[in-house]
N, C-alpha and C positions, 0 to 999 in steps of 0.2 A: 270552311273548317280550318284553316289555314289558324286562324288565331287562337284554338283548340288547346286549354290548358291542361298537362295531366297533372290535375291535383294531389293523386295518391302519390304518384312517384317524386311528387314538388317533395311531400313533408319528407322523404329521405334522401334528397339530395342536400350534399353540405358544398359541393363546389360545380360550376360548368365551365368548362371548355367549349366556347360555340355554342351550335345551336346542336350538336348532334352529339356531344359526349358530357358526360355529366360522372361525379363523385358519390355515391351513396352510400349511408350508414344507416346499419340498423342495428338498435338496441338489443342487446344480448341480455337471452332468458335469468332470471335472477330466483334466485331461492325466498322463503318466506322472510328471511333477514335479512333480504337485498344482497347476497352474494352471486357470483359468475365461476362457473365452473370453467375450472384450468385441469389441465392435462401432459404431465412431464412428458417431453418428446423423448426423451431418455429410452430404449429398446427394452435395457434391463432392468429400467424401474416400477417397482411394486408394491403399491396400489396404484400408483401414479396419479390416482386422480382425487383432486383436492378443492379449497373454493376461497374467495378472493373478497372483503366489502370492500366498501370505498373508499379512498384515503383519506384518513381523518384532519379536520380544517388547522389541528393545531397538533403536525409531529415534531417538535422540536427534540432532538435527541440531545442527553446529556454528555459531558464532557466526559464525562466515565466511560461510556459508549462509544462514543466518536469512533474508535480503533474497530470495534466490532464489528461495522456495517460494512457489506460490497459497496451497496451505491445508497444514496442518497430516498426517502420513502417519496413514493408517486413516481422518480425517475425511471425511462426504458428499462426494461428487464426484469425477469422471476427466478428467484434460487427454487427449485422444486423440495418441499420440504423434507419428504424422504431421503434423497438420495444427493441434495445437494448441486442438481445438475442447473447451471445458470445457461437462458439464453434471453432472447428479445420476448417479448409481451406476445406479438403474431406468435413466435412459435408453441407458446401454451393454448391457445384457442383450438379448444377438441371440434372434431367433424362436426360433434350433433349441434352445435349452434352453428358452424357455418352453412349446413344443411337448412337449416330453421332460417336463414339469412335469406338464404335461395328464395326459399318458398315463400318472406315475409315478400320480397321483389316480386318475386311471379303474382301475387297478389294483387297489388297493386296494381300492377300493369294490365292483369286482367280487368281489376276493376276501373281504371282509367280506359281502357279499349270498350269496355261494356257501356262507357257511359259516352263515349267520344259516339259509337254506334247508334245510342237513344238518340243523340245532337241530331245526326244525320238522318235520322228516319224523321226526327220533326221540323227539321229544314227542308226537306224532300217533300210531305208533307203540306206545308206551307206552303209550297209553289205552287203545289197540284193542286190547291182545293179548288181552284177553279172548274176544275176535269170532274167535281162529285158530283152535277147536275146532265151531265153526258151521260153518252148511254154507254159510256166505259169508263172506269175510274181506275186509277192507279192509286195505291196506300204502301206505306214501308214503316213493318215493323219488328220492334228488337226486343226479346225479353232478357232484362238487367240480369246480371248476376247476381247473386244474393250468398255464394261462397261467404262461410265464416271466416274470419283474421284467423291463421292459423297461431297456435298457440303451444308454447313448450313449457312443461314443469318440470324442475328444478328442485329438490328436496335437500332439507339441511343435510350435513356429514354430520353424523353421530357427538364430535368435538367441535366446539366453537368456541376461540382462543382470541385474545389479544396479546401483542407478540409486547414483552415487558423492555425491547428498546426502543422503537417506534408506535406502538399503538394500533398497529396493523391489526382489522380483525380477521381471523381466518378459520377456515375449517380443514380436517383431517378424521379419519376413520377411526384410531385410534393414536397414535403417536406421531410426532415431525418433530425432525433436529434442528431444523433451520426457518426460519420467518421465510415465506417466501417475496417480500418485500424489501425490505435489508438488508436477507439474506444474514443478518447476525446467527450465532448459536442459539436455539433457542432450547435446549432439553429443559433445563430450570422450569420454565414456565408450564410446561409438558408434565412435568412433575408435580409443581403447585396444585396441578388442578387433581391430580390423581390425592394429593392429600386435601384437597377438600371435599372429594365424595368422601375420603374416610374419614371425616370427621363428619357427614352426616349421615353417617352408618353408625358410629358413636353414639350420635344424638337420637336418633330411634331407636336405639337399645336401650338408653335410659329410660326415653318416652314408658317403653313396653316393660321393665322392670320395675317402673310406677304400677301396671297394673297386676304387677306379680306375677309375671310370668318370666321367672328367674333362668327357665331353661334357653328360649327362646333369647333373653338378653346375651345369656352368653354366645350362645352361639354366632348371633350377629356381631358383637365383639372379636370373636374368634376368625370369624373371615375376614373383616378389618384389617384384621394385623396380618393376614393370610396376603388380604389386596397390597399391602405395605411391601411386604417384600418382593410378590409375584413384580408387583409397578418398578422396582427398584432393578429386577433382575429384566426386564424387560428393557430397560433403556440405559442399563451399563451393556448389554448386548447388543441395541442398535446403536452405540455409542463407539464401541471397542469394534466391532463390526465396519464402520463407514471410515474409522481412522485406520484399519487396516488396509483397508483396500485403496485407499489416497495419499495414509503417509509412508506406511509398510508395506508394498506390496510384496516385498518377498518373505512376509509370515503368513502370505494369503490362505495357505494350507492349513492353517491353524483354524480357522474358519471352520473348518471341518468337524472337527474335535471339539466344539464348541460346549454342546450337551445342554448340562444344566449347571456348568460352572460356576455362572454367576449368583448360585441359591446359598454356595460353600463362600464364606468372609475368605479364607485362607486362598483357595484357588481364584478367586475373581483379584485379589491382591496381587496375584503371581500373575497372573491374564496381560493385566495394565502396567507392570513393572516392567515385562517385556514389549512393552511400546514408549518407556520411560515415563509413566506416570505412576505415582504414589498415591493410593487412594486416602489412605488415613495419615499422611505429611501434617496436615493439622490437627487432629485428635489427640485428646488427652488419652492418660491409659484406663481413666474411668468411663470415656464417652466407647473407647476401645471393646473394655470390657462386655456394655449396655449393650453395644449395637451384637458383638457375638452372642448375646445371652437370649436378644430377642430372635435374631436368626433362628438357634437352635429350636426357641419357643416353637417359634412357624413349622418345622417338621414337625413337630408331636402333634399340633393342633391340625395339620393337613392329613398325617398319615395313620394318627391313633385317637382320632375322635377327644384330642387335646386331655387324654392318661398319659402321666408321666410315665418313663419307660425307665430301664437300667442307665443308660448314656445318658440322657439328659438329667438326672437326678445326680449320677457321678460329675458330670462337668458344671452343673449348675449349686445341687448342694442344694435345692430348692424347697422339693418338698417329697413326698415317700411314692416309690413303685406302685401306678395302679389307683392312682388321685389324679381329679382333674387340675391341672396347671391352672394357676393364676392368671386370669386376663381382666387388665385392669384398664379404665380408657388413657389415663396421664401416662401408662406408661408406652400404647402405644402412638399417643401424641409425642411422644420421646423419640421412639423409635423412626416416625417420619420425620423427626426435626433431625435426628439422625442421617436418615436415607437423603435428604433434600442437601445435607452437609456434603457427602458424596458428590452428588451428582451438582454440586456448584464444583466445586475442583476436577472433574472431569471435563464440565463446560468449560472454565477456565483454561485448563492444557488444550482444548477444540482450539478457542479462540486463535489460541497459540499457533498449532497448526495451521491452522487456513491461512494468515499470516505469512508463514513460510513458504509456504504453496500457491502464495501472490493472489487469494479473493478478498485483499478486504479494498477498500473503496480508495 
């Protein structure tokens, strides 16, 4: 038996040492779109856990870029998207695939023992047959294992992004700041896709105002532009949130106070002013005006079944107390060409920080 190959455990070794230590790898569980779940080591981050495709055969990042990136795409290490926490590749690999590792090895070895045992029973065998004609025989025998390959599934994350300065595809539950790839800013992209569900939210309202059913359009319109600013106010808050706590920590209390700050144009302006960003530095006083007009829209439409009220009919001048408000699709196509206007000048000041805080590459 001495010459005795174990086959199973051959295809996962990738190196030997000798004859008695050996290297193995085993293929980590992938989701229906070929991703591998990672896991921020991070104590205090939350959701932490996120997912990773392959890196793409052609990331060439543009000069515009270049400053953005920690490290280079496919090189050691993962910025965790949440939270920004950078370490080596090993330390993102969560237990349930190193578990599932285990047990692809104990497999193996089981089944390479199960079968080295058959060998032996029919070499044993083989010698004795002589002894089957005696009035005593000796026989050795082994019943194979038939264990299944154990097997882990893997399910997509709700978001599935390509990060817009490497190409990185990745998943997140619902928001990430950061590629965790590149590690560049990534909210912009984060945003993009939130205005492309509300554009085909749009486009199924129309579908359904083709078959006349006028109530029903609106109202799918009316969440639309509901989802518009909820998306906008959701990622100037984990936006203003991660720079406080990295660039400011001594506004950390502020964090507290948070609320629903960022629903109000005026307070979410004062929020970022005192971390020295200007949200509307580029705005005209017309795009100015739009973006507060559509805001206000959004509270009527969330909290009064979209009737205009006293307030918004005074600051707006739109239309009378007690009528439903206008929701139109171009104009909340406006309104997220608007919000995405934002949230590039906020990405922009990010970049800046990290920069100063020594992560870019």
């Amino acid at each position: 038996m001495s010459n005795f190959r174990f086959k199973n455990l051959d295809k996962l070794t990738v190196a030997k040492d000798g004859r008695d230590k050996r290297t193995l790898s085993v293929n980590r569980p992938l989701s229906n779109s070929g991703k591998v779940m990672q896991r921020c080591p991070n104590p205090g981050c939350q959701p932490a856990v996120f997912q990773m495709g392959g890196v793409p055969q052609d990331s060439n990042i543009e000069e515009t870029y270049r400053k953005s990136i920690r490290r280079m795409p496919g090189a050691d290490g993962i910025t965790c998207p949440y939270c920004g926490f950078d370490a080596e590749d090993q330390e993102f690999i969560p237990q349930e695939d190193k578990d599932h590792a285990l047990k692809e090895i104990k497999h193996a070895m089981e089944q390479d023992v199960s079968n080295m045992l058959s060998d032996m029973a029919k070499s044993f065998n083989r010698r004795n047959s002589s002894s089957r004609n005696s009035m005593f025989s000796i026989s050795m025998s082994h019943k194979s294992s038939r264990k299944p390959r154990p097997f882990a599934y893997r399910e997509d994350l709700m978001r599935n992004i390509s990060c817009h300065v490497c190409s990185r595809g990745y998943g997140v539950f619902a928001l990430g700041l950061f590629c965790p790839d590149c590690g560049s800013p990534n909210i912009s992209t984060h945003f993009d896709r939130e205005v492309e569900i509300i554009n085909k939210q749009i486009e199924i309202s129309k579908l359904i105002n083709e078959e006349d059913n006028q109530e029903v359009s609106y109202r799918l319109l009316a969440n639309a532009h509901e989802d518009a600013l909820t998306a906008l106010e959701t990622t100037l808050k984990a936006a203003y949130t991660y720079i406080v706590k990295n660039k400011f920590p001594e506004k950390i209390d502020t964090l507290e106070k948070i609320g629903n700050s960022f629903q109000n144009l005026e307070k979410a302006e004062k929020k970022f002013k005192s971390i020295n960003i200007d949200l509307l530095s580029e705005f005209s006083e017309e795009e100015k005006e739009a973006l507060f007009k559509a805001i206000q829209k959004r509270h009527v439409i969330g909290h009064n079944l979209g009737l205009a009220d006293e307030k918004y009919t005074h600051t707006t001048n739109e239309t009378q107390v007690g009528r439903n408000v206008l929701v139109l699709a171009h104009e909340i196509e406006q309104f997220t060409a608007l919000c995405a206007k934002l949230i590039h000048t906020v990405e922009k000041k990010m970049d800046q920080y990290l920069k100063e805080l020594g992560y870019d590459s």
